[in-house]
N, C-alpha and C positions, 0 to 999 in steps of 0.2 A: 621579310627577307633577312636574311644572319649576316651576319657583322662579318667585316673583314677579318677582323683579328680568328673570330670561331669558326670561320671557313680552312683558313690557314693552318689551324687548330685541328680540323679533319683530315686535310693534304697530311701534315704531321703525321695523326694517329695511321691511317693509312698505310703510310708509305713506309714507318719506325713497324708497325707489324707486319707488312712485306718483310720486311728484310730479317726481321724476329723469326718467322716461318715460314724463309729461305730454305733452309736446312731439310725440310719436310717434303720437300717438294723432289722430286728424280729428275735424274739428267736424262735428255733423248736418248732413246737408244742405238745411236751414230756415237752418240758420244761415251757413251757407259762402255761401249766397246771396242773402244782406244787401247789400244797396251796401254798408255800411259792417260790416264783421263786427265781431264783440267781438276787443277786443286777448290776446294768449299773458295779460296780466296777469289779465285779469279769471277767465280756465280757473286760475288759478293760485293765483288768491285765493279761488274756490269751493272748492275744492278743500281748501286752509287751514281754511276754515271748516269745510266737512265733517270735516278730522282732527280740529279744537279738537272742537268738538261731540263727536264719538265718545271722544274721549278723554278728555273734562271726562265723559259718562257713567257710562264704566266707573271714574271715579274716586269720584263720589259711589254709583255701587254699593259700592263697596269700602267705602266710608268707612262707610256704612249699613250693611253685613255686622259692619264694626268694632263698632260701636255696638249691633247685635242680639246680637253673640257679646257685649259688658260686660254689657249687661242681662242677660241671660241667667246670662251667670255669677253676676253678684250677687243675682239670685233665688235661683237654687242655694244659694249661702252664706248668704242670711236665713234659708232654709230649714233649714239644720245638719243636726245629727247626729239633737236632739229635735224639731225645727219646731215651737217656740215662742219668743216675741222675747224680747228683755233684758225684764230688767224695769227699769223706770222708779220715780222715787221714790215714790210712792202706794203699789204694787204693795212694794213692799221696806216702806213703812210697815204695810201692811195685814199682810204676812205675818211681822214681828215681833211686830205688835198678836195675832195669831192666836196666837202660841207664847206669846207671854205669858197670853192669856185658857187657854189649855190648860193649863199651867202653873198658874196661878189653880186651876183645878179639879180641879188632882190627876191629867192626863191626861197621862203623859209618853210615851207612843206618839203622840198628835196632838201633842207639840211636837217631838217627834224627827221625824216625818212631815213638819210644817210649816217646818222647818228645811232639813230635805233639799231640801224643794222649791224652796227657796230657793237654796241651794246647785248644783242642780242649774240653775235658770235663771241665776244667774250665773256660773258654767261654761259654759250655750249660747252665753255674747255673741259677735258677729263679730268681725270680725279688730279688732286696735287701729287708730288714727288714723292711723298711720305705715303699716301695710300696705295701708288703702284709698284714703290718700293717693299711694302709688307706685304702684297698679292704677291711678290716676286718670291720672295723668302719664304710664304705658306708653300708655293708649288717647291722650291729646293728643299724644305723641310718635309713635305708630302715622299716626295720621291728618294730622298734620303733612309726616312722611316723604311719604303717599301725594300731597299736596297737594305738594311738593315735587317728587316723580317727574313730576308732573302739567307743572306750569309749563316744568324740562327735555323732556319730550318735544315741547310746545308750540313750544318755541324751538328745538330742535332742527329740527319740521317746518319751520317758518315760516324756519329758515337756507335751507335745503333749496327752499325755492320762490323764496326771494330770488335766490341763488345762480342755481336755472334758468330764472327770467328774466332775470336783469341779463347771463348768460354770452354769448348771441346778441349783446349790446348793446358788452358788453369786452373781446368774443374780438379782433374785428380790430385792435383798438390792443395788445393783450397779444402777438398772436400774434410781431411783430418783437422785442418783449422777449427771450422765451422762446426765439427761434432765436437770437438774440445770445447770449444768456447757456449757451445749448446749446454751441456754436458756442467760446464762451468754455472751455468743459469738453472739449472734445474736443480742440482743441489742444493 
């Protein structure tokens, strides 16, 4: 299976040669036959919008897969080893109150019992503060990332269609440049 980054990398190539051989492509014939057709900009800015859209998509898919895999995990983890929760101070009060009242009565199987179980639910407790503190930060750092990949593919498109419109518009003052300076290297 290919990696995030080289899929992203294909969306990219794609979508940057779409909009490169834009220009190549004819307008409907509804539209070519306008007195006044739409300008190369305006094929070039739908087209923008079409990538952003597509690609602001698959990032909030992503972003939400993120988010269904944390859930998910940390259902897993409340669940443990016994799927049963910490216990909380009431629960820790009752269940020393218990071994004492057992104790009282001369029943030291139901204090050893009462004990254990206590013991044993706090042994279940989840991870410390510091491990679900840094699972918190990998999903904000995950989703960040993809939010970041997001904004470069964006500007990478949007180079890509500036570029192949303004090129028609810069080419004939660039072009004497470019043979001069050729011109200069060949010599």
């Amino acid at each position: 299976m290919a990696q995030t980054g080289e899929l992203l990398g294909v969306w990219f190539l794609l979508l940057g040669l779409g909009a490169a051989f834009l220009h190549r492509l004819r307008l409907p014939g509804a539209l070519a036959e306008l007195p006044f057709p739409p300008p190369a900009e305006a094929r070039y800015a739908l087209y923008f919008l079409l990538a952003v859209e597509l690609r602001l998509t698959i990032c909030a898919a992503r972003v939400r897969a993120l988010e269904r895999r944390a859930r998910r995990a940390a259902a897993a983890r409340r669940a443990g080893p016994f799927a049963v929760a910490p216990p909380g101070l009431l629960e820790v009060g009752a269940g020393v109150g218990k071994g004492v009242a057992e104790a009282v009565m001369g029943n030291f199987l139901g204090v050893a019992l009462a004990g254990g179980a206590l013991l044993l639910r706090l042994a279940a407790q989840p991870d410390g503060p510091k491990v679900t503190a840094r699972r918190a930060s990998e999903k904000r750092r995950a989703v960040a990332r993809e939010r970041r990949r997001a904004a470069w593919f964006i500007v990478g498109v949007g180079a890509v269609c500036v570029v192949a419109v303004w090129l028609p518009l810069v080419q004939p003052r660039l072009a004497p440049l470019f043979r001069a300076g050729m011109g200069a290297l060949v010599r």
